[in-house]
N, C-alpha and C positions, 0 to 999 in steps of 0.2 A: 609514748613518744612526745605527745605533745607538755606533758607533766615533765619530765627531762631537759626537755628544750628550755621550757620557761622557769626551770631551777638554774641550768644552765646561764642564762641570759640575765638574774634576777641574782648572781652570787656573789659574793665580796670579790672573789678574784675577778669575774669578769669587771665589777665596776665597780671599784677600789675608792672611789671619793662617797662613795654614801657612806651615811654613819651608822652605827648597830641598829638605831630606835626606826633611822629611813630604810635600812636593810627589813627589820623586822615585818613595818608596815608596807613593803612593797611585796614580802613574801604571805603575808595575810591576804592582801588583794589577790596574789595570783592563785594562792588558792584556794579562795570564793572562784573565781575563776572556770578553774578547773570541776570545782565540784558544781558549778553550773553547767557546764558543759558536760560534766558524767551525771550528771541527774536530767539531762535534757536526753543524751543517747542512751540512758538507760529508759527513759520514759520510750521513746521512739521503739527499742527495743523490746518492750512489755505490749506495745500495741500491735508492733507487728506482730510478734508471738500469737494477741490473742485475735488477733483478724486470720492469722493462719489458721489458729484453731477453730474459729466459727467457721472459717468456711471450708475447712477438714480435704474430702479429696476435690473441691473443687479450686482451690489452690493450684492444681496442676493447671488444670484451664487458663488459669490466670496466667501461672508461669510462662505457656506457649502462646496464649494470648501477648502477653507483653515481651516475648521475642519474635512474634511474626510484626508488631506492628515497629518495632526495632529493625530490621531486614527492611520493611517496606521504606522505613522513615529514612534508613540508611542507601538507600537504590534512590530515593529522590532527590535528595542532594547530591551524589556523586552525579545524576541527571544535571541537575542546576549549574551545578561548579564546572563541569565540562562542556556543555552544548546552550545555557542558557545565556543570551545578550544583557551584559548586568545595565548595560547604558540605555538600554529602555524598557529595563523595570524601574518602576519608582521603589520609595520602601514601600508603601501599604502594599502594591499591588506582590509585594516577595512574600510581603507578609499572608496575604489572602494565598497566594499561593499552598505556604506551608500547613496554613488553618485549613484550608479549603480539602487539600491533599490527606489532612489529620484523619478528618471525615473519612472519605476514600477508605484510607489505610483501616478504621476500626471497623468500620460494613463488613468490608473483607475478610479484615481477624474475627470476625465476633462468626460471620459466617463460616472461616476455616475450621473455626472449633467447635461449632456447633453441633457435627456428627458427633463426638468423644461426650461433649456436653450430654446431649441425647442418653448415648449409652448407660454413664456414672446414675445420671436421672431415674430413667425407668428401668435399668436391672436392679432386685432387691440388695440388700446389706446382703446378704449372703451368698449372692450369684457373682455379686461384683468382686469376692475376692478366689473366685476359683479359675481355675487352670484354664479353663477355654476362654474366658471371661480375660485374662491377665494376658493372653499372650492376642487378642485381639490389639487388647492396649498396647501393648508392645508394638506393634506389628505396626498401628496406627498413629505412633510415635516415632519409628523410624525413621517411618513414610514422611511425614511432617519437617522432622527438624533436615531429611534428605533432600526434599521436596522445595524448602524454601532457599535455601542457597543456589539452587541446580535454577529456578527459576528468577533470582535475582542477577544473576549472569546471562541465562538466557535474555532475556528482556533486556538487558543492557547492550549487547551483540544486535538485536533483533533494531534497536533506537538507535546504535550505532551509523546501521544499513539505512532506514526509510523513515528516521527523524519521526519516529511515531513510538506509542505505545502499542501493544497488541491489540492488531485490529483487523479484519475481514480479512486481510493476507494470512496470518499467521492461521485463521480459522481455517482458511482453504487450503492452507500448507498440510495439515494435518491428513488429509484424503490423500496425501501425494507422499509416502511416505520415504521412499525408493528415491527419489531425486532428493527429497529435504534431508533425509539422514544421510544421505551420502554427497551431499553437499557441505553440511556440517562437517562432517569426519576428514573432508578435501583441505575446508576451508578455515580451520582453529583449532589448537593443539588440544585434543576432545580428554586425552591420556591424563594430562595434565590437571584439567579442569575436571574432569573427572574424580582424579585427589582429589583437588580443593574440596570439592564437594561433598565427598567420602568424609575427610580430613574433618572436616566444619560441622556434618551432622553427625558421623558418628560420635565426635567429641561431646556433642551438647545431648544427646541420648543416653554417650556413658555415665556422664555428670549427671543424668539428673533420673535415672532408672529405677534406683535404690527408694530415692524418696520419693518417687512418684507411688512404686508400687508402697510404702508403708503409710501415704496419704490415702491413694484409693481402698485401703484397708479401714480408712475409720466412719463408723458407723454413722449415720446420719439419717434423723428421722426423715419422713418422706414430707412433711410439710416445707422443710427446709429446699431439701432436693428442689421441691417442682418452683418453689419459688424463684429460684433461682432461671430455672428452664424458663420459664414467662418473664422472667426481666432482660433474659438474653434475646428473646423473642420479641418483644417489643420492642429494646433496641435498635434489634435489624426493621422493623419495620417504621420505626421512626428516621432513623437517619435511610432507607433506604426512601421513602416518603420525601424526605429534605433533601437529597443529595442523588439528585440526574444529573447527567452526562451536561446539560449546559452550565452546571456550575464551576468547569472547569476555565471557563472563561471570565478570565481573572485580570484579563491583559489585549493588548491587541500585538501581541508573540505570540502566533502558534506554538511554535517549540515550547518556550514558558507556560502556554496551557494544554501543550502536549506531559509535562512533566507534573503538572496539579492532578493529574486524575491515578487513576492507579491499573496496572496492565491486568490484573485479573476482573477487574469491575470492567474494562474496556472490552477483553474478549468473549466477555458474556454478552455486553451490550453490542455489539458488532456482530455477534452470531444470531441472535435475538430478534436485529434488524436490517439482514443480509437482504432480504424479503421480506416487501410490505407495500403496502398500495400508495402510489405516488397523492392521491387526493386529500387522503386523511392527512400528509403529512407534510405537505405544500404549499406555496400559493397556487390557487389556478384559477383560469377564467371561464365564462361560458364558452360550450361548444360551439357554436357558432363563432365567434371571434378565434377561436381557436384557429379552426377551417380558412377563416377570412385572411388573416395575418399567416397564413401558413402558407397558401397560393401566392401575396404579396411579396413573402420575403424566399420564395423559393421555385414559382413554377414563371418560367421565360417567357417575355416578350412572343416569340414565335413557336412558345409550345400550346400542343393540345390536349387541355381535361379528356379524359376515358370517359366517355358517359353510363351511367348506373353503376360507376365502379365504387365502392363501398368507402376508400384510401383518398381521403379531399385532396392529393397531389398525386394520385394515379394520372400517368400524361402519358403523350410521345412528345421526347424531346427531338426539337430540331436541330443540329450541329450545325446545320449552316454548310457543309464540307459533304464531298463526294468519300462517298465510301471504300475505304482501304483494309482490306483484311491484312493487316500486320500481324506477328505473330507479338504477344506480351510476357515476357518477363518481368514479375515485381519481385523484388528482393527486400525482405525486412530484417533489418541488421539488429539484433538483440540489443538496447540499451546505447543508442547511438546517435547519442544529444548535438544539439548544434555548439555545445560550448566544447568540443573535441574535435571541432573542424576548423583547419588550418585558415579557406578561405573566408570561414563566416568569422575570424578573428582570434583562433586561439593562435595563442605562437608557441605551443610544444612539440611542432614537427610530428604530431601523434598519426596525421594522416594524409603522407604522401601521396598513396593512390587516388585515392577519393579525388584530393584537390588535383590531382592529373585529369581526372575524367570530366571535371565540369567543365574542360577545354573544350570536349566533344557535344557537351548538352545544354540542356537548362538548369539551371541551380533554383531554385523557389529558394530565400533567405529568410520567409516570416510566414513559415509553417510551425502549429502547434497540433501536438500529441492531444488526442482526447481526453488519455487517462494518462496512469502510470505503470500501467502492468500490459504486457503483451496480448493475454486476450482481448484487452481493450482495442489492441490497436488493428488486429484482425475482425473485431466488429466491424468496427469504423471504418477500415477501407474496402472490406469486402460487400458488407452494405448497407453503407453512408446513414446509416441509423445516429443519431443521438444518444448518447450512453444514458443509460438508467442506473440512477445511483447505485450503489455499493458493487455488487455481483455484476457481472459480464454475462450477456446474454447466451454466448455460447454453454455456458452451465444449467443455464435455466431453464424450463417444462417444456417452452413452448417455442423450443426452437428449431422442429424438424421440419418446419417449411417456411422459410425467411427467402424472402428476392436479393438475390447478390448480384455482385457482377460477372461472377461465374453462371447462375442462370441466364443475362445476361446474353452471355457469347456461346452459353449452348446454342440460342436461336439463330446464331451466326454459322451454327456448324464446329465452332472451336472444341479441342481436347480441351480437356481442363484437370493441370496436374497442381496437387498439393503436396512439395516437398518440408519435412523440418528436421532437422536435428537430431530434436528427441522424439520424446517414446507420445505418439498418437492419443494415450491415455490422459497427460496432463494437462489439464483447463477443460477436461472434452472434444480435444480440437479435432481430432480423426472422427467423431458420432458427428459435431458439426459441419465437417465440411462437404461429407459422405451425402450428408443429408441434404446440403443445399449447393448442388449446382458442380459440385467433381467429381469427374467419374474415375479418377485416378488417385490415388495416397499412397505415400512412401514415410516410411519414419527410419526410425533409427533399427529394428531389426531387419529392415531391407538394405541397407548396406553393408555389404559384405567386407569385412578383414580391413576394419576402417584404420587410418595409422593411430590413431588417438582417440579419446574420449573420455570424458569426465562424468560428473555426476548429473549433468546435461542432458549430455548427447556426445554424438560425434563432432571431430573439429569441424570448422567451416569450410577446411580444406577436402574434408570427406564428404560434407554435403554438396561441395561446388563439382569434384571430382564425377559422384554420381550423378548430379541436374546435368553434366555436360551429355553424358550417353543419354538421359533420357531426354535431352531435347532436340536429338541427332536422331533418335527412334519414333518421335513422331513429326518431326520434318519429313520423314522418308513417306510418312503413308500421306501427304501433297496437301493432310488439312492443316489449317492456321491451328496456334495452340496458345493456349493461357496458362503459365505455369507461376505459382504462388511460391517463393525458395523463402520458409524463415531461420536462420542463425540462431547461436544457442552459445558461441564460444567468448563473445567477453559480456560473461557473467561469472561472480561470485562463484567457485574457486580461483579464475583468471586464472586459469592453466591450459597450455596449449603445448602443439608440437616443438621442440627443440630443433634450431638449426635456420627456425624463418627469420625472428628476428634478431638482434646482438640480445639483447635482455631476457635475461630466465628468471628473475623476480616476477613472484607471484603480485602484482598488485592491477588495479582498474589499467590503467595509464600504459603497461603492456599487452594488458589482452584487448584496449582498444589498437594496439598497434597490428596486432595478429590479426586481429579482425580485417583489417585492412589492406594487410598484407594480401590476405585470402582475399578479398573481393578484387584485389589487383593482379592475381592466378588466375581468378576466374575470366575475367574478363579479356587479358591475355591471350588463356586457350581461344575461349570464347572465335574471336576476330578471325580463327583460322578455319574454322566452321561455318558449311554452306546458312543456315538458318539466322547468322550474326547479320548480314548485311537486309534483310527485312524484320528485322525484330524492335519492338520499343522495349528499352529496358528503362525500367523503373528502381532507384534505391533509396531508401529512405530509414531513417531509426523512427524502430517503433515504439520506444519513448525514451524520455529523455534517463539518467544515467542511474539518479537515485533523486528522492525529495529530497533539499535541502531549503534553508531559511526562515525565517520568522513568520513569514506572512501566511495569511489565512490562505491564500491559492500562489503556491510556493510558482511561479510562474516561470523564471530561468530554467528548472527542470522539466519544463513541457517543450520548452525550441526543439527543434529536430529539422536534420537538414532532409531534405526530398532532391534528388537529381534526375530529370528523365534524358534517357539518350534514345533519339529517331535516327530511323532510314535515312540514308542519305545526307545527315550532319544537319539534319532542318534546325535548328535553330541554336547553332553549337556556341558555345562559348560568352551565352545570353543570361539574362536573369529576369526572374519574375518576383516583383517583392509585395505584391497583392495577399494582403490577412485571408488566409486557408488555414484549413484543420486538414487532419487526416479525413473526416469526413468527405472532404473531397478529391479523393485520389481516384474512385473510380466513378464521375464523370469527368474528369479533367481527360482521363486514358479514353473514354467515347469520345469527345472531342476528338481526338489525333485518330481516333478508327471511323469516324464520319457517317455521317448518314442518319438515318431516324434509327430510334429504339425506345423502347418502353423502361418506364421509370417510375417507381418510387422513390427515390434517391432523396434526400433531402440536400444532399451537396451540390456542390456546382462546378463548371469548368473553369479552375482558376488562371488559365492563360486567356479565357473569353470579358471575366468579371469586370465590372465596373469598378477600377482600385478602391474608391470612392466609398463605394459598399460591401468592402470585405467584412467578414466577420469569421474567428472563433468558438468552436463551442468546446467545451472542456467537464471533467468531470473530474472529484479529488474527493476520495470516502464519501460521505453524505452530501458533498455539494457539489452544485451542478452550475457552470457559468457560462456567461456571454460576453465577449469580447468584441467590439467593432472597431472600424476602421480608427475612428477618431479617440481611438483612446479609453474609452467609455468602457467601463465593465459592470456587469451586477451578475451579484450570487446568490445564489437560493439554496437557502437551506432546513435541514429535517427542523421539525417546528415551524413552518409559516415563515422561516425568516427571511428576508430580502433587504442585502446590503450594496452599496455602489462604491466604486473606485475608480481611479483615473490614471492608468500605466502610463509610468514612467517609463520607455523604450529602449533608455539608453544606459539602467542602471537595473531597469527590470522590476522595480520597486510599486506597488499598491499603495497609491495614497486615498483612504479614505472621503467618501463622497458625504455631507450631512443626508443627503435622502436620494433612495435609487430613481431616477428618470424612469416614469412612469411610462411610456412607450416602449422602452428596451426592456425594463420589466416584464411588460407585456410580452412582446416576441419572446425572451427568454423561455415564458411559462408555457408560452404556445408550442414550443420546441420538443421541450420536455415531457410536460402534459399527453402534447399527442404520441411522440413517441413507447410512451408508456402504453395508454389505450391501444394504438395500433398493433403493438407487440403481444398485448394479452389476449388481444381480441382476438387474434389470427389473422388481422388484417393487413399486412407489412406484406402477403405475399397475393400481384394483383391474379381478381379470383376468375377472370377466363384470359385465356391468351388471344392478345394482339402485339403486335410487334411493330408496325410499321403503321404511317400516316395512311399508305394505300390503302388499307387493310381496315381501316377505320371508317374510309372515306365509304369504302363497298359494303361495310355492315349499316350505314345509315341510308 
């Protein structure tokens, strides 16, 4: 083609004013030309030939070798080009990215190939071309060219949702098979993508089978072989050596150094250290200050220390307030941020009810979600614990005796009912809650002939439908009751009943409306039932929608609105804009039920607090933060590290501190630190019962 062209281009007719002797000498040049350029692709040609030939069936290696690291280099960019901020990458840092990410990507390849590597290696010349031997390869090449497309799509769906690569979610998804796959199957055309993926590996299998099996046919001495095996092996341990999990940090764009590292090297790093001891991998301080700054920034004015109790904040707290057995309803709305609430400022009408009801109650406008995942946020308000990095303690070993505020209100006499959605099994929440302080659980195969249901649960309409008889069944037997109601229906498939609202588009934005919907049924029936006019209800999203944004602690996606409605309109149509976490949600509810009671709690009464001294504490993968009143935040993270910031409020933005304020540092570590110890220790649950000041006063 190109010898044609430049005869073409170089001939009398095209250009009519050269003269024979200029025609001659211009058709001599072009072809030196050309025979430069076929003696350069012939050279090129002759090398590859004999690099194929030295390195006989290890050529295939390479082949998949340099199309897994093609797939991987191809998923980060289409990462980059759709969700990365280009106006604050510079160039080096795009560039470190893709260097950075290059790494990444060969660890993993040199690792994906490595079984097949192994196999070609120590089976002999003669075993490697027989029938048992051929159809492993087969089988493991399938697998392979199957494997990497089905997971390049995966992973791109999975970044789509939580602005992350594979990480501790997707690890815990895998236990949960039943909700995940049939979530999936609800939530993306699976038929389709399924092709694809079919389509994309069987094609690169049928191409390349013939000459894989006529490469694994040639002989190769066994010196060759293992050398080979020990330079793929050092490989991986050199760049695995060079290249941890903080070299992804290339930028100050999470998302940007969410896309430098790579979802297979993340899922292993993330399951690796789901669990791990907060000391080794922290900053922390001596115990003593621990103790010292934990009493300071936690146990009240008019509370009393427990003496010989093990728990440096074992107290009775004093409420200040005569004792009312109210009955509690808390309701946690699945995924129900404050940036889909009407009166905290969205203006998409998504939530008429809601903002109907905070006519009747308190609204809290600058409440933050601990985590991002729901277990988190059942930790956190049932008891007021500090989240420990990655995992949710309701998973973890040591959680069949934690002090909630269901033990709590057992000492009051309270039933205490745990209603959800779905299935008991998922997070462990039916082992945890059984275990600490309810003597009641309902899931989703206790509602009978529900109208709806997804790959959840039931609608919210069938959970509210059911909470109503059982809050009617234990009104009748005259004691107070504590009933925990969590939601399940705007979540990812966002499919709900037909007929509640105008919209049957599956997306966020209507199953927030259905959510809504339902909590404005509930509450409706609710008012016509003797147990409505003495009851605190509680509603609040238990976190916020999905992660989104750049920043190291995606902050916007932690707001969540909290509303309480009391007896008799107490404080209807008010607000409380005092810095709270979900952390305190269950002593804010002792506060409004009065009287003394025993606590561990590390939260506080945020209608009591000193605005002054609010604070957040939060949790996002490996790091763990502190936010105060005045804006101040610092984050600690896996590594020792400790960074500061100073929130912007009204854009929600992190802007970077030169060095973290050494006393917030402090409190922060002291938060966490003991959290940790208390949790492993067995000490979070206090180790003899008191309950009351009286009772303290007659044991000394």
């Amino acid at each position: 083609d190109f010898r044609s062209m430049s005869n073409i281009s170089l001939s009398s007719d095209a250009i009519p004013h050269l003269s024979k002797s200029e025609q001659h000498a211009a058709d001599l040049r072009s072809n030196k030309v050309l025979e430069t350029h076929s003696g350069l692709f012939a050279t090129v040609r002759i090398w590859c030939s004999a690099l194929s030939e030295w390195l006989g069936r290890y050529s295939v290696i390479a082949i998949i070798f340099a199309i897994t690291v093609s797939y991987l280099l191809l998923l980060r960019t289409v990462m980059v080009v759709t969700y990365a901020d280009f106006e604050k990458l510079s160039l080096w840092q795009g560039l470190s990215l893709f260097l950075v990410g290059l790494q990444f990507d060969v660890l993993v390849a040199l690792c994906f190939v490595l079984p097949q590597l192994m196999h070609i290696t120590l089976v002999s010349n003669s075993r490697v071309q027989g029938k048992t031997s051929r159809l492993l390869l087969d089988g493991a090449w399938i697998i392979a060219f199957m494997f990497l497309p089905f997971l390049c799509i995966a992973e791109f769906i999975f970044f789509d949702e939580f602005q992350s690569r594979l990480n501790y979610i997707a690890f815990e998804y895998i236990v949960y098979p039943t909700e995940v796959c049939c979530n999936i199957w609800q939530s993306y055309p699976l038929i389709e993508l399924m092709a694809t993926v079919g389509l994309c590996g069987g094609s690169l299998w049928f191409l390349f089978r013939k000459r894989f099996h006529s490469k694994i046919a040639t002989p190769m001495p066994w010196k060759r072989r293992y050398g080979f095996l020990a330079v793929c092996l050092t490989a991986i341990m050199v760049l695995w050596t060079a290249t941890g999990a903080e070299s992804r940090q290339v930028s100050r764009d999470r998302v940007a150094n969410e896309c430098t590292w790579n979802g297979l090297y993340s899922f292993v790093y993330y399951a690796w250290t789901c669990r791990f001891d907060f000391k080794e991998n922290y900053v922390t301080i001596g115990k003593s200050e621990v103790n010292q700054r934990l009493r300071q920034q936690i146990v009240g004015e008019h509370d009393e220390l427990t003496q010989g109790s093990n728990n440096p904040v074992d107290r009775i707290v004093d409420t200040g307030r005569p004792q009312q057995d109210y009955n509690v309803v808390l309701i946690l709305e699945e995924s129900l941020g404050s940036d889909f609430i009407g009166v905290l400022g969205d203006g998409r009408k998504l939530t008429p009810n809601f903002d109907a009801l905070t006519r009747k109650g308190i609204l809290f406008d600058n409440f933050y979600a601990t985590g991002n995942r729901t277990a988190r946020a059942l930790e956190a308000v049932l008891t007021s614990m500090p989240p420990i990095p990655t995992e949710s303690i309701l998973k973890r070993d040591h959680s069949d005796r934690v002090y909630t505020l269901a033990n709590v209100l057992a000492e009051r006499g309270y039933e205490r009912l745990f209603m959800t959605g779905g299935r008991g099994l998922f997070d462990g929440v039916r082992s945890f809650m059984k275990s600490n302080g309810f003597n009641r659980f309902i899931e989703q195969s206790d509602i009978d002939n529900p109208i709806f249901a997804n790959a959840w649960g039931v609608s919210d309409e069938d959970l509210f439908r059911k909470a109503l008889g059982e809050l009617d069944s234990m009104h009748k037997t005259g004691r107070p009751f504590f009933a925990t109601l969590l939601t399940v229906s705007n979540h990812r498939p966002y499919t709900y009943p037909e007929g509640r609202i105008p919209e049957n588009t599956q997306s966020r934005e209507n199953a927030v409306k259905y959510a809504d919907w339902a909590l404005g049924y509930f509450f409706r029936e609710a008012q016509s039932h003797d147990f409505y006019k003495n009851t605190i209800f509680v509603v609040m999203g238990d976190h916020g929608a999905r992660v989104t944004g750049s920043q190291l602690f995606p902050m916007s996606s932690y707001r969540v609105p909290v509303l309480m409605i009391q007896p008799e309109g107490k404080g209807q149509g008010t607000r409380c804009s005092t810095l709270a976490c979900s952390l305190d949600i269950a002593p804010t509810i002792m506060g409004r039920l009065g009287s003394d009671y025993r606590s561990v709690f590390f939260g506080y009464d945020a209608l009591q607090k000193n605005p002054k001294k609010g604070r957040a504490i939060m949790q996002h993968n490996h790091d763990v933060a502190l936010l105060d009143a005045g804006n101040r935040m610092v984050v600690l993270g896996f590594g020792k590290s400790a960074e500061s910031f100073k929130l912007d409020r009204s854009s929600h933005q992190l802007n970077q501190q030169a060095a973290p304020d050494s006393e917030l540092q402090h409190d922060a570590t002291s938060y966490f630190q003991a959290a940790f110890e208390l949790y492993y220790s067995d000490r979070w649950f206090p180790h003899f019962s008191l309950t009351t000041r009286n009772e303290v006063n007659a044991l000394n």
